[in-house]
N, C-alpha and C positions, 0 to 999 in steps of 0.2 A: 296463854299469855305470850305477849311476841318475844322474842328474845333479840339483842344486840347483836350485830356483829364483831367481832371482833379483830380483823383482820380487815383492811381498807388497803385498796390501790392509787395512790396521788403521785401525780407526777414532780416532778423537782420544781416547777413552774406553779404547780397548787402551791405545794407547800409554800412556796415565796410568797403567794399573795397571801397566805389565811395569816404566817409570819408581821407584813405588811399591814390588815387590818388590825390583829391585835393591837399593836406598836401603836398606828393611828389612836387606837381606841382608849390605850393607857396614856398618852399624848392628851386627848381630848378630857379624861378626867381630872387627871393631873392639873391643866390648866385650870377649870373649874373648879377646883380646890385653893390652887392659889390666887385665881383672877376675882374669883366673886364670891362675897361673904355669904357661908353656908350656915344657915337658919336653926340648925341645933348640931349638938357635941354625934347624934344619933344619925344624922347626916352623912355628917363626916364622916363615923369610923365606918357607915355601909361602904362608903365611896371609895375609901382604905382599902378595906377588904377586896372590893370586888378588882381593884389593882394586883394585890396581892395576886388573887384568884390567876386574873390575866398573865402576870409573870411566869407564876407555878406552869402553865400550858405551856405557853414561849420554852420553857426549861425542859418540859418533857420532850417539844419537839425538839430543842438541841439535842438532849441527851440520844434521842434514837438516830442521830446521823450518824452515818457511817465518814471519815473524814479521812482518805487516802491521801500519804505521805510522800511513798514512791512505789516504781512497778520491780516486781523480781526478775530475773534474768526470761522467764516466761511472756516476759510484758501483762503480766496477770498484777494488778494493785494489791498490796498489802493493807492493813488497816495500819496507821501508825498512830 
């Protein structure tokens, strides 16, 4: 059975676009929820969820940025 990687290399420039699509993509539901009347209650909560779903990613890729403050007397970045 294949197995996943787990460990990926993206540049700051991926990351900004895959960032980018998502946002489009919860953008694009979003309005489809409030521009045009959805056909059952069942619809709907898929269409919820799979927002949710989208957010929850956006967050994990926040969370793993590293977000430097200022540099130490080494001019080496600390995390702040």
């Amino acid at each position: 059975m294949a197995r996943y990687k787990d460990v990926f290399q993206l540049s700051v420039q991926d990351i900004e676009l895959i960032e980018r699509a998502l946002r489009q993509e919860i953008g694009e539901l979003s309005d489809r929820l409030h521009v045009s009347p959805i056909d059952s209650a069942h619809e709907h909560r898929e269409e919820e969820a799979q927002i949710r779903r989208l957010h929850e990613v956006l967050g994990k890729l926040h969370n793993q940025k590293i977000f430097y403050g200022q540099a130490n007397q080494t001019g080496i970045p600390i995390s702040g």
